[in-house]
C-alpha positions as CSV (number, residue, x, y, z in Angstrom):
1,X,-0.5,14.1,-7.1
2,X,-2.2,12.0,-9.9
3,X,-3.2,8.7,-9.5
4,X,-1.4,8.0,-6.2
5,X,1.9,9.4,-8.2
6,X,3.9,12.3,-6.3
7,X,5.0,14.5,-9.5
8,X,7.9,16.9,-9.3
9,X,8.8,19.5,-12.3
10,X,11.7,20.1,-13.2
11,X,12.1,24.0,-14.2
12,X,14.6,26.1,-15.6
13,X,13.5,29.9,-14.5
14,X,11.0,31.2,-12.2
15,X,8.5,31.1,-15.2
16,X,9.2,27.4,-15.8
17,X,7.7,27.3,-12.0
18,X,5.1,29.6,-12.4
19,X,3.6,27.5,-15.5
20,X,4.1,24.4,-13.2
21,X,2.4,25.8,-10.1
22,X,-0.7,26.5,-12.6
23,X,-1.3,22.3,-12.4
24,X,-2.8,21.4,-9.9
25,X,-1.5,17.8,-9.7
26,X,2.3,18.7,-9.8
27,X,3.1,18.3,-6.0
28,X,7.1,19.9,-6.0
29,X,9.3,22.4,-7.6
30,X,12.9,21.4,-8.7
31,X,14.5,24.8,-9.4
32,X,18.1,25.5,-11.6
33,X,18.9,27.3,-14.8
34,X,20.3,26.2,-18.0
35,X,18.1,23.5,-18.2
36,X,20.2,22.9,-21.5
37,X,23.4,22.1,-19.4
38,X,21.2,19.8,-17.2
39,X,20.6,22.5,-14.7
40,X,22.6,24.9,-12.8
41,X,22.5,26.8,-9.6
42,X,19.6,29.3,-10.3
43,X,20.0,33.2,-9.2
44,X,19.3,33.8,-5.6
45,X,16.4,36.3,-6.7
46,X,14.8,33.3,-8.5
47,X,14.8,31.3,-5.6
48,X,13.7,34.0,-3.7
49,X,10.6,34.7,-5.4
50,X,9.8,31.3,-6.4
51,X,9.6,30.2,-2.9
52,X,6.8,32.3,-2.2
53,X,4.6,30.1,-5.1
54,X,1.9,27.3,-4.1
55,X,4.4,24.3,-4.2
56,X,7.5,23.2,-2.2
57,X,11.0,24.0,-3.6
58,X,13.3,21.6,-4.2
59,X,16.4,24.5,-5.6
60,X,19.5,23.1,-7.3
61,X,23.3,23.7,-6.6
62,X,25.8,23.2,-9.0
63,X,27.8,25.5,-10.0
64,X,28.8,24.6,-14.0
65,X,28.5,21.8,-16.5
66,X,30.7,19.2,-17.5
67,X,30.7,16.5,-14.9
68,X,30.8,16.7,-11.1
69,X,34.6,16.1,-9.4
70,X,34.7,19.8,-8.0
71,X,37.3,21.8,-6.6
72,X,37.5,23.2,-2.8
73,X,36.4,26.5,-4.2
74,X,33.6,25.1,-6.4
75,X,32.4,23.4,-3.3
76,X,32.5,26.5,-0.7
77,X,30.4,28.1,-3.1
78,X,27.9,25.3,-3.4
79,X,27.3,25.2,0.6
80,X,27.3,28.9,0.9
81,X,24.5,29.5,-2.2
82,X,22.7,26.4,-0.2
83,X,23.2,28.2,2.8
84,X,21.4,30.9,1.4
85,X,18.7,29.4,-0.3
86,X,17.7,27.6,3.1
87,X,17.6,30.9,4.8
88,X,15.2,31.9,2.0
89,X,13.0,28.8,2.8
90,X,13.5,26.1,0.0
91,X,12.0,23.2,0.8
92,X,15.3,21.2,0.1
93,X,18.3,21.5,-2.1
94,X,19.7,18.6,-5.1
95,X,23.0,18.3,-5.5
96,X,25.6,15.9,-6.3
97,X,29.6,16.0,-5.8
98,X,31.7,12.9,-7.3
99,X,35.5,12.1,-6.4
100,X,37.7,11.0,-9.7
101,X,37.2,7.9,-10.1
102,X,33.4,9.0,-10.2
103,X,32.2,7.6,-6.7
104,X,30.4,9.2,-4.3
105,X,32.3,12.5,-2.9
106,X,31.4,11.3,1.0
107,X,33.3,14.1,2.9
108,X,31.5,16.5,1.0
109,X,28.0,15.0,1.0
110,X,27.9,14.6,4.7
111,X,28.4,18.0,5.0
112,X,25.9,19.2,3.0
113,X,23.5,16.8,4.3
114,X,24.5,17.9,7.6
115,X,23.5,21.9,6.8
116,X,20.3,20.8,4.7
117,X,18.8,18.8,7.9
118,X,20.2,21.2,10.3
119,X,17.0,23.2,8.5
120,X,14.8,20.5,8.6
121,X,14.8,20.1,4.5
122,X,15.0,17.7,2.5
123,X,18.3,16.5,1.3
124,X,18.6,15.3,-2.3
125,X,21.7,13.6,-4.4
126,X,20.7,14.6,-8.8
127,X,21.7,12.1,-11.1
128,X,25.8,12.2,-10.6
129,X,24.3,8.9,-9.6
130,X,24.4,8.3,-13.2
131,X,27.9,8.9,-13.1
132,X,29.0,6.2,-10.5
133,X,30.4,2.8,-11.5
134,X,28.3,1.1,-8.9
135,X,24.9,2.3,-8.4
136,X,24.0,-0.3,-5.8
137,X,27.3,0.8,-3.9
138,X,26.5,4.3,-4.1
139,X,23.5,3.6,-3.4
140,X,24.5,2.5,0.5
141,X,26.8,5.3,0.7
142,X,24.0,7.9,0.2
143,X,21.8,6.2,2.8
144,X,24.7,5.6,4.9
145,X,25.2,9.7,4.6
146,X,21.8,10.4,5.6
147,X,20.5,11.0,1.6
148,X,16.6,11.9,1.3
149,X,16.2,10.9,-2.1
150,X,18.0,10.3,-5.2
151,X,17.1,11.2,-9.0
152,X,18.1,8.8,-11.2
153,X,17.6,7.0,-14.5
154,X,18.7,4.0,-12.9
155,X,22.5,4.8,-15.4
156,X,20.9,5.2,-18.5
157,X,20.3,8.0,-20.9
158,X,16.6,8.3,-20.5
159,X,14.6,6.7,-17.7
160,X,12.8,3.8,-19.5
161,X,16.1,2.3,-20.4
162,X,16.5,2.6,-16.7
163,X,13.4,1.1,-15.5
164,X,14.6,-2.0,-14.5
165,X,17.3,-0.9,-12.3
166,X,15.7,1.3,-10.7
167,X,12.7,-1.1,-10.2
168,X,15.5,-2.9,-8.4
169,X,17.2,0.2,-6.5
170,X,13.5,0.6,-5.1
171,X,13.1,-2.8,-4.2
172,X,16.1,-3.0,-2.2
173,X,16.8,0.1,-0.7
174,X,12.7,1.6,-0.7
175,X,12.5,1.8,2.8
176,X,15.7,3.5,3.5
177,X,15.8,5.9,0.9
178,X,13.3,7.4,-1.8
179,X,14.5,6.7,-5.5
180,X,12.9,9.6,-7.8
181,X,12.6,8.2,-11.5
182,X,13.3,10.8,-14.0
183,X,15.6,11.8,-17.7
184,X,13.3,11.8,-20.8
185,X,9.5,11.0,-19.0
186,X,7.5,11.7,-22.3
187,X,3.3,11.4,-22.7
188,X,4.9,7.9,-24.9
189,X,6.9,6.7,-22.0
190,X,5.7,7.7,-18.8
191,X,2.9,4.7,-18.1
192,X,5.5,2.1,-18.9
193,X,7.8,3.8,-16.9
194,X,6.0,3.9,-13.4
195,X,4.6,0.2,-14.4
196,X,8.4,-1.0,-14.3
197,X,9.9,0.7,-12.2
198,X,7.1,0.6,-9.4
199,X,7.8,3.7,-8.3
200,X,4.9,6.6,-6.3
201,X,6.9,9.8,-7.8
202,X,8.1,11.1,-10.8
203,X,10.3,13.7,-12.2
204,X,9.8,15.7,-15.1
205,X,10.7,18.9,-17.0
206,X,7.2,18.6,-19.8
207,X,9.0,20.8,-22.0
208,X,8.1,22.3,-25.1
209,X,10.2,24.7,-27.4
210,X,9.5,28.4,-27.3
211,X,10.7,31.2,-30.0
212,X,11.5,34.6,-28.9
213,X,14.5,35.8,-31.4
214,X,15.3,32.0,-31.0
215,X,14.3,29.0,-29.2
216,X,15.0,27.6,-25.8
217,X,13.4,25.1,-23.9
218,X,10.5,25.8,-21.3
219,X,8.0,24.2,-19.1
220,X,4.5,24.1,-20.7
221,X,1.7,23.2,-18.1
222,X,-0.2,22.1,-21.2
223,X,2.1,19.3,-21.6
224,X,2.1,18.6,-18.3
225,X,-1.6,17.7,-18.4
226,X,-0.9,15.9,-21.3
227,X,2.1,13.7,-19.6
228,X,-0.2,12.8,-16.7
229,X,-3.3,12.1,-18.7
230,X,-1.2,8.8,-19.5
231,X,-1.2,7.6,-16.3
């Protein structure tokens, strides 16, 4: 925590969390792969071993990229590799399922919820949020379901073009539901964005590009520190 701030890191490999668990002030893990696709379901091993670092796990399900209206198959395989990352002790699991016409996939929801607090964990609903045409309306549907928290950038690419509707998202539905700000937190962005949207948690991914016969993206605890240092 910093500042009063709850901070979650978003990482894409058990490295990622490693690096994250190394500062001190980052309070949660979010765990999934291909950060690139906007995280993935992460390997069972990963989740495994990453639950025994020094911060809770929040590990993701979702099985591909490309949207989030899944098929019955697509969906027993979501509750079954949340199943098992519950029985390896995650401190919750983020997910998100959307019907066609890109609201809130109840049916589905409530039975994930339903499994997730059946553990005692925290159940949390990614930013398919994004995806809805009503975020207010989806909104009450997720509390209705018995949603934890929601990520969001409030519909918006990056967060701080989200600010004020999420600022708004918090002010109405705050005490019902937690409303995690996050999409593009930068060390330019991130004072502005907690200032407008009024929110006591963040989410971030602080990542910085790494060459190893190629690039990809990876956490950096360096630029953790530096992200926080602007609050």
């Amino acid at each position: 925590m910093k500042n009063g701030v709850t901070v979650e890191i978003c990482c894409g490999s058990l490295t990622d969390a490693i690096e994250a668990c190394s500062v001190k002030e980052a309070d949660r893990i979010e765990l999934n792969c291909a950060l690139e696709l906007g995280g993935l379901t992460p390997s069972a091993a990963t989740v495994k071993q990453a639950v025994g670092l020094s911060k809770p796990v929040i590990a993701m399900v979702r099985p591909r990229g490309a949207g989030f209206v899944y098929n019955e198959a697509e969906k027993e395989t979501m509750f079954e590799d949340a199943k098992l990352f519950l029985d390896y002790g995650v401190s919750g699991i983020v997910f998100g399922s959307l019907n066609k016409d890109q609201t809130v996939d109840a049916a589905f929801t409530e039975k994930m919820v339903q499994l997730i607090h059946s553990y005692g964990k925290e159940a949390v609903f990614h930013r398919a949020f994004d995806e809805t045409p009503d975020l207010f309306a989806a909104c009450e549907t997720l509390v209705s379901l018995g949603i934890d928290r929601i990520l969001t950038s409030g519909g918006k690419p990056d967060v701080l073009k989200g600010a004020d509707v999420i600022e708004k998202l918090i002010r109405e539905y705050g005490e019902r539901i937690e409303i995690l700000p996050g999409g593009g937190v930068s060390e330019a962005n991130i004072r502005s964005v907690l200032e407008k949207t009024a929110s006591k948690q963040i989410h971030m991914s602080a990542k910085v590009m790494m060459e190893q016969s190629g690039t990809y993206p990876a956490v950096s605890a360096q630029r953790i520190r530096n992200i926080l240092n602007q609050i």
